[in-house]
Every structure is written in C-alpha cells, then in structure tokens.
C-alpha positions in Angstrom: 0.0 0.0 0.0 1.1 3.4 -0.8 -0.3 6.6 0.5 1.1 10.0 -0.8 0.4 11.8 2.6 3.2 9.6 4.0 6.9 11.1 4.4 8.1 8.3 2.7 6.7 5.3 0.5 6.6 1.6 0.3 7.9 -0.4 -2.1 5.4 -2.5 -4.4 5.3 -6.2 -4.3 6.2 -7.9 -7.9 3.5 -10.6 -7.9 5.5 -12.3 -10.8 8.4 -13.3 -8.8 9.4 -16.1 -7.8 11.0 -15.3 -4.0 12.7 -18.1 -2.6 13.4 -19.1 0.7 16.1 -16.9 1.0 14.3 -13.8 0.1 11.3 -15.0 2.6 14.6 -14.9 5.2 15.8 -11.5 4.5 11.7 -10.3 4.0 11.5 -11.9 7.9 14.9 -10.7 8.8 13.4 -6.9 7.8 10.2 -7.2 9.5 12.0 -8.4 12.9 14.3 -5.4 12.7 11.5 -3.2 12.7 11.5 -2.5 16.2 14.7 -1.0 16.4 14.6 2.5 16.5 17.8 3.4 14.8 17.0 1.8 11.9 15.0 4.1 9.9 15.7 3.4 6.2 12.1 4.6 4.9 10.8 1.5 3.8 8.4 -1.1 4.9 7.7 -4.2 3.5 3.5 -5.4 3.2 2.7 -9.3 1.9 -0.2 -9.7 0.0 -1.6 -13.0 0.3 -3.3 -13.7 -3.1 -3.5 -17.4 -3.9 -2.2 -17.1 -7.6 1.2 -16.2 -4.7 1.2 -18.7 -2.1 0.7 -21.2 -5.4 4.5 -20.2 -6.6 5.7 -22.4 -2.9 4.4 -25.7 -3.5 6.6 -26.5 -0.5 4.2 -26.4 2.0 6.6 -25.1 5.0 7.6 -22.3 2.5 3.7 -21.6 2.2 3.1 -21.9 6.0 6.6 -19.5 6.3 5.2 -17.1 4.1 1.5 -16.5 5.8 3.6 -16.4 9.2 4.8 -13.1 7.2 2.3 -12.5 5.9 0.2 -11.7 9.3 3.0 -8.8 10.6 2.3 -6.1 8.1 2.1 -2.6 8.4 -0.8 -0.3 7.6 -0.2 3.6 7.0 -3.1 5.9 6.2 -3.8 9.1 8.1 -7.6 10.7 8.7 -8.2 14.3 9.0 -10.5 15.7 10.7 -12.5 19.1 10.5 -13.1 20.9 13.0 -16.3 22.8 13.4 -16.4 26.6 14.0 -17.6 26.3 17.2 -14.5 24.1 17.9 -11.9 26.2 16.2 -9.2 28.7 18.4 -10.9 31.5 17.3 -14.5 30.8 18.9 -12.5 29.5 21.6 -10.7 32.7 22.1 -13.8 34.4 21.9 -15.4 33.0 24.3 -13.0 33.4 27.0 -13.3 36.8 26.2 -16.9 36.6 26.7 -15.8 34.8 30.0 -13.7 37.4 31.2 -16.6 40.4 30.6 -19.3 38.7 32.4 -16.8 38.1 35.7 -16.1 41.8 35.1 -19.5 42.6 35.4 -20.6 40.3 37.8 -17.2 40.8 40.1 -17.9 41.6 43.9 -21.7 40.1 43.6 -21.9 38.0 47.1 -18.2 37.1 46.9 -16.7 36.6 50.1 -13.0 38.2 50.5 -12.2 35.1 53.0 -14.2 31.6 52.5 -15.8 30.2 56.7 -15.1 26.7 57.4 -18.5 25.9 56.6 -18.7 27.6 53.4 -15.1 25.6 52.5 -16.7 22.7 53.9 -19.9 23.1 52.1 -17.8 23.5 48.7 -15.7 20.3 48.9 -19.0 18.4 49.5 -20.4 19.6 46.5 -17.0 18.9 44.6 -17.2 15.5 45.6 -20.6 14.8 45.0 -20.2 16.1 41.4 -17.5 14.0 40.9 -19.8 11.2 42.1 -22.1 11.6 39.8 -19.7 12.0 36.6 -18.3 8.7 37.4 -21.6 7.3 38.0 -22.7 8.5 34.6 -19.6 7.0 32.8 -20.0 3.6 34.4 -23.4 3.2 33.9 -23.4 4.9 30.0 -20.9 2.0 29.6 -22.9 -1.0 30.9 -26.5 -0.3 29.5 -24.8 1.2 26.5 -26.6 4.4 26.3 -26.8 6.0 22.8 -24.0 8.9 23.3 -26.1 11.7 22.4 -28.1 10.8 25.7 -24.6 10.8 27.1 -23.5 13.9 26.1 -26.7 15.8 27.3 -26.5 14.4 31.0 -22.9 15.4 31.3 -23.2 18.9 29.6 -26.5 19.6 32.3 -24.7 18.2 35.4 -21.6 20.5 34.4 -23.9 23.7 33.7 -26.0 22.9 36.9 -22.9 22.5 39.2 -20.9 25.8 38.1 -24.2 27.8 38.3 -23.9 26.4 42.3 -21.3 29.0 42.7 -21.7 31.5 45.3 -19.6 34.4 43.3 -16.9 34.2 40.6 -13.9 33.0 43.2 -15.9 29.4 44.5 -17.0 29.3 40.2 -13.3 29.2 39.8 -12.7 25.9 41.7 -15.4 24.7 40.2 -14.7 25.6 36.7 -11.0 23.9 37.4 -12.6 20.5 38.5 -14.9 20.1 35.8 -12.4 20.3 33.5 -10.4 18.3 34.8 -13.3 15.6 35.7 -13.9 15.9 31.8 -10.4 15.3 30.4 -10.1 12.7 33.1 -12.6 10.6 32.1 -13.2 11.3 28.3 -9.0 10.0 28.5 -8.0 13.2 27.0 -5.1 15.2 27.3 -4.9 17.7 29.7 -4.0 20.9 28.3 -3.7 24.6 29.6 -6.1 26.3 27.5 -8.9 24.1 28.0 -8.0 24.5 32.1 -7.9 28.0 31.4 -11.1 28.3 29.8 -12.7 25.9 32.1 -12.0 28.1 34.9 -13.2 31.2 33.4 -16.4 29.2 32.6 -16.4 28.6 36.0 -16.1 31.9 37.0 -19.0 33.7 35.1 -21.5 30.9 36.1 -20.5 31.4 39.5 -20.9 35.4 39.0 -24.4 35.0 36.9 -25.2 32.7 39.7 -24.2 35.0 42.6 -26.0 38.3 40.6 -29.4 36.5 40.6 -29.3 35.9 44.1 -28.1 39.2 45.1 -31.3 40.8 42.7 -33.7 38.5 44.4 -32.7 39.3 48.0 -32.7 43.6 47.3 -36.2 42.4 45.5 -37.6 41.6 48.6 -36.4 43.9 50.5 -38.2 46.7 48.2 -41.0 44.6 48.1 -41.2 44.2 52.3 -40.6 48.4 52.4 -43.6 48.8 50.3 -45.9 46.8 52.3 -45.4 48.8 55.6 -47.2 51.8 57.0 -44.7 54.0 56.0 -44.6 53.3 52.5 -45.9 56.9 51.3 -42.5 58.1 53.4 -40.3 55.9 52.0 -41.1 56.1 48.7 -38.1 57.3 47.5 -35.9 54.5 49.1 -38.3 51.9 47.5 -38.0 53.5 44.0 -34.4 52.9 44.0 -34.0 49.7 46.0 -36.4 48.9 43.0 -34.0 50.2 40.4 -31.3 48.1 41.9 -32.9 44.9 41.9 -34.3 45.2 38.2 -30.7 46.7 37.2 -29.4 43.3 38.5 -31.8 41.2 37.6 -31.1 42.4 33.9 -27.7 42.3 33.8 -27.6 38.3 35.5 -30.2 37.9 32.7 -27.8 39.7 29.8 -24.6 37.5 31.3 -26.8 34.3 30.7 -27.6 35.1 27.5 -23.9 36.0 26.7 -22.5 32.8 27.8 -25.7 30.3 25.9 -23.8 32.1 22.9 -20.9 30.7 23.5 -21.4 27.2 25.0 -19.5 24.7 22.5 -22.0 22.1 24.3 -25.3 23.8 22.5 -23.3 24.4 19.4 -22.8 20.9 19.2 -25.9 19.6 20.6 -27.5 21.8 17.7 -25.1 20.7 15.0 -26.1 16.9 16.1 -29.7 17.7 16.0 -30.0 16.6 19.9 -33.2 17.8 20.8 -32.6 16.2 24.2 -29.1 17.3 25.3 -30.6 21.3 23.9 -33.9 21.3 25.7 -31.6 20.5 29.2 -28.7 22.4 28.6 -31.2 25.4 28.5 -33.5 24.1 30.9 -30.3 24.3 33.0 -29.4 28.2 32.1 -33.2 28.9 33.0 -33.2 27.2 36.3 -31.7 30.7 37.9 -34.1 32.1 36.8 -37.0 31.0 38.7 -36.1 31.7 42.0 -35.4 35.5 41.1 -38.7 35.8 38.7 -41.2 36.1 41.3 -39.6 38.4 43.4 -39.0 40.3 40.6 -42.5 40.3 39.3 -43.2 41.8 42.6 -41.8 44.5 41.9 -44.1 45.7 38.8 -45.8 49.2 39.0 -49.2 47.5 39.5 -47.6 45.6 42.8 -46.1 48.3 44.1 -49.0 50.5 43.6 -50.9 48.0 45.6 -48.8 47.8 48.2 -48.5 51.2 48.8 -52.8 51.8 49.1 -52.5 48.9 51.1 -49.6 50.9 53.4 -51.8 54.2 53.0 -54.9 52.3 54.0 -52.8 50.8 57.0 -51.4 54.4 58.0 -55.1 56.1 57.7 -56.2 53.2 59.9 -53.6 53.8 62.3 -53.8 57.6 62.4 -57.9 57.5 62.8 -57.4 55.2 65.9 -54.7 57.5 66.9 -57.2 60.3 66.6 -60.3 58.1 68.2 -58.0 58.0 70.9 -56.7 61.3 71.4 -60.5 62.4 70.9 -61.9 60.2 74.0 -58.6 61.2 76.2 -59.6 64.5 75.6 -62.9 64.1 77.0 -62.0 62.4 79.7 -59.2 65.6 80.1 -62.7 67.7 79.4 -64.9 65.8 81.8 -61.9 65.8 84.3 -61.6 69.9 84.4 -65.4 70.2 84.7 -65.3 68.0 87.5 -62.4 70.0 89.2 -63.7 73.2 88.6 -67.0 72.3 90.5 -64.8 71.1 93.1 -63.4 74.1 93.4 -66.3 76.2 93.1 -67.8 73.9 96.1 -64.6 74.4 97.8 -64.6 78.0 97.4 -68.4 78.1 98.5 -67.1 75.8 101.5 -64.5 78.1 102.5 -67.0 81.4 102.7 -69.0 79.8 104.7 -66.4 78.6 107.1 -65.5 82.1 107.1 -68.6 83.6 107.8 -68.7 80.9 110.3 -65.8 81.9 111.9 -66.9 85.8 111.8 -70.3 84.7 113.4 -68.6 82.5 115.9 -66.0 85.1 116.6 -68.8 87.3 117.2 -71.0 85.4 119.2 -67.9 85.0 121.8 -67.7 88.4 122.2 -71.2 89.1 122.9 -70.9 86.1 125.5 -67.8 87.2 127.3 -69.3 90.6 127.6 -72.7 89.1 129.0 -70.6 87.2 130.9 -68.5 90.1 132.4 -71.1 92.1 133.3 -73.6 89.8 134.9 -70.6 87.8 136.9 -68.9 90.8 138.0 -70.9 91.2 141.0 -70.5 87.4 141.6 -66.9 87.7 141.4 -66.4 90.2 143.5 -64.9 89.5 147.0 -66.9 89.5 149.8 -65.9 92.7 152.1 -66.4 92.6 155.5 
C-alpha cells in the first residue's frame, strides 16, 4: 500500500516473482528489525496474500513460512479531521473573552474576600458529590450502553447545573477547574492549559451570573417588604431605588446568561447533532436561575407596588384614625376631668365662705358672751368685804 500523505513510500510487491526461501529470510529478517529504533531506512515491507502467490511455494513449509509473514504487516493511512467553528481557536478565544466580561461585570456580587469553614466545607462536599455523579454516569453509560447523544446531554447539564452552584466568581473558579479536569479525566484526554484556562473562566462567570441573581432576588424583597409597611408613602423614594437596583441586577444576570448560551461549545454541538434532548436540558439548566429571582422580581411591577403602597396608605389612615379616636376620648376624659375640678373648686370656694362667715359669726358670738358674761358675773366675782 502506498499513501502520498506519507513522508516516505513503500515499495510495491512484484507478484511475478518467484521469492525463494532466501528472500522469505531476509523479507522476515526486515520485518524483525522493525522494532529497532535506529533503523529508519524509509521503507516497509506489506505481503499480499493472493492465492495465484502462495501457489509459486508448492513446498508447503515455505507456504506456512510465508503466511507467518504475511500476518506482521504494516498499515499507514492518516484521517483528517474538520473541526467545526464552534470548535476552532478563534471561537475558543472568543469565548474566554466573553468569560472574562461577564466576571467583570458580575465581580464583587456576594463574593466573600475570605471563605468560613463551613462555606469551605460546604464547597468540597459539593465537589465530591459532582465527581460522584460524573463517574456514575460513565459507568453506567458503559454498561447499559446508552446512545451517546443521551450521554452527552447528562454530562453537559450536570456541568452547567454544578458551576451555576457558585456562590460568586472565586468558588466558580474551583469549580470551573474541577470540571475540566473531571472531563479530560474521564473522556481519557489530554490535559492541556487552554482548556484549564477556559474551564475556569467558565467557572467563574457561572459562578458570577449565579451570585448576581441571588443578590437581585434578595434587594427584591427587601423593596417589596418596604412597600408593604405603613410608612410606605415616606419611604417612597428609598423603594423607588431599591427597586431600580434589583431590576438593574436582575437584567444584567439575565444579559450575562444570554452572553454565555452564545458561547457554550455544548449547544453548538448539541444543535449541530440535531440533539433535541441534550438542547432542551442544557437550556433548561441556564433557565433554572431564573425562577427563583422571577417572582420576586415580578413583585416588583408598577401594579404591585401601587398596591402595596394603598394597602400601606390604607394601613397608615387606619392607624392615624385610631390615633385620633384615641386622642379624641382622652380628651374628654381631660374635658370631663376639668369640669369636675372646677366644680370642686367652686364647692370648695363656696365651702371656705361659709367657714369664714362661720368663723366671723362665731367670733362674734364669743364676744357678745364674754361681755354678757363680764357684766352679769362681776358682781359674783367680787370679794366678799367685810
């Protein structure tokens, strides 16, 4: 065999000669030499076994010698293969640039400067159950031999699912670095720096998207729990732009995702294999995010917040009228209280003219007695003169 791709060629086999069993010594001589890796002379020896050949030995132990020979023979060819766009170094390329602006805009989202225990703790689990459930999928793909589109769709959604797990763009990072690792692991392919590299900054802008969603869903419901109190009308301005915050994140999370389904080699490929399986859960698992952060954020529409805020109105007039109610009946009481005093004092003041008069009458009275008295017992008193 021939092949003009080669760096060197083979020599063709005269099927008109006659070899003896010299020449069958020197062919096995050659093909026992091959081995050695000195000996590179460029050529290469191949048998074909045709009958109209092994017909030229009527010896039969030159015939057996031959198809001994005849069964070490080389085979050169060479197969090249295409890669798709979406595989090429440019996509690639691009979409670690893609990576590298969504962890810019993300950056800082619920990322922790220093990792607890239990946060590191919590992490490792989840690395090792991952890496659980990648072997699990390998070994049991292999045994029930499951068609490797099926395959593909499991692993690409248990890779999406556990980067998106993130808490932030730094914990993404580890995560980014063990998938691809996991993944060259057990697909037994090489592992190289630039898929590392753009693992990890995979890892990193799920973690960030991840970490942004959250973030918008928790300022959500703080706006939303602001709106709903009595002093809704007051705050008003703090709850228009707590609003503005969580809508501005929400947005921008959603953006990121969209950003990185554009550059997901997995969809591509799922796409370009007509996969409908492996596509409907590799976006079912950029959606998942979502859904937590949707109905906070739907809270947030004009029409809620409008409602919330007549129902905060309607709470504060109910408030301030029982406020009033009671302010009114104190006040009666405080009314009902000076009439009641000012009677008392009036009877007082009534009380203390009479005791006066009393006392003028009395006062009075003991004059005109002591004078009575005086006169009349004078005479009594007087001492007896002899």
């Amino acid at each position: 065999m021939y092949d003009s791709q080669c760096s060197y060629h083979l020599p063709e086999f005269n099927a008109m000669k006659h070899y003896t069993r010299e020449d069958i010594a020197n062919i096995k001589e050659e093909l026992n030499n091959d081995d050695d890796e000195e000996k590179d002379d460029g050529t290469e020896f191949l048998i074909p076994l045709f009958p109209f050949i092994l017909n030229k030995y009527v010896n039969s132990f030159e015939r057996t010698e031959l198809c001994q020979i005849g069964m070490h023979y080389l085979y050169h060819t060479h197969r090249k293969i295409k890669k798709k766009w979406y595989q090429s170094n440019f996509f690639t390329a691009l979409r670690i640039i893609i990576y590298i602006i969504i962890i810019i805009c993300t950056w800082g989202t619920a990322t922790p400067a220093v990792m607890g225990v239990e946060a590191l703790i919590e992490m490792l689990i989840q690395i090792l159950i991952y890496l659980v459930i990648k072997i699990l999928i390998k070994i049991i793909c292999k045994i029930f031999d499951v068609d490797p589109k099926i395959e593909m769709a499991i692993n690409a959604v248990v890779d999406t699912i556990f980067t998106m797990m993130a808490n932030g763009p730094i914990q993404g990072a580890v995560y980014g670095l063990v998938k691809g690792i996991a993944n060259s692991a057990l697909n037994g392919q090489k592992i190289d720096a630039m898929s590392l590299v753009d693992s990890t900054l995979g890892g990193m802008a799920a973690g960030g998207i991840s970490a942004m969603f959250a973030e918008a869903g928790v300022v959500a419901g703080t706006a939303s729990q602001m709106a709903s109190t009595a002093g809704a009308v007051a705050m008003q301005t703090a709850i228009e732009t707590t609003t503005a915050v969580a809508q501005g994140l929400y947005w921008t999370a959603m953006a990121c995702t969209v950003a990185k389904m554009a550059v997901d080699s997995n969809l591509y490929q799922a796409i370009d294999d007509k996969n409908w399986i492996a596509i409907g859960m590799i976006t079912a698992s950029y959606v998942q995010p979502l859904t937590s952060t949707q109905s906070a954020i739907n809270n947030l529409q004009p029409t809620n917040i409008d409602t919330a805020s007549m129902i905060g109105n309607s709470a504060m007039d109910a408030y301030s009228s029982y406020v009033a109610k009671d302010l009114e009946q104190k006040n009666e009481n405080l009314s009902e209280l000076y009439k009641n005093l000012q009677a008392m004092r009036r009877k007082t003041e009534k009380l203390f003219q009479a005791t006066y008069q009393y006392r003028n009458i009395n006062a009075d009275l003991n004059k005109e007695v002591m004078k009575s008295v005086m006169n009349s017992d004078f005479q009594l008193i007087q001492p007896l003169r002899v």
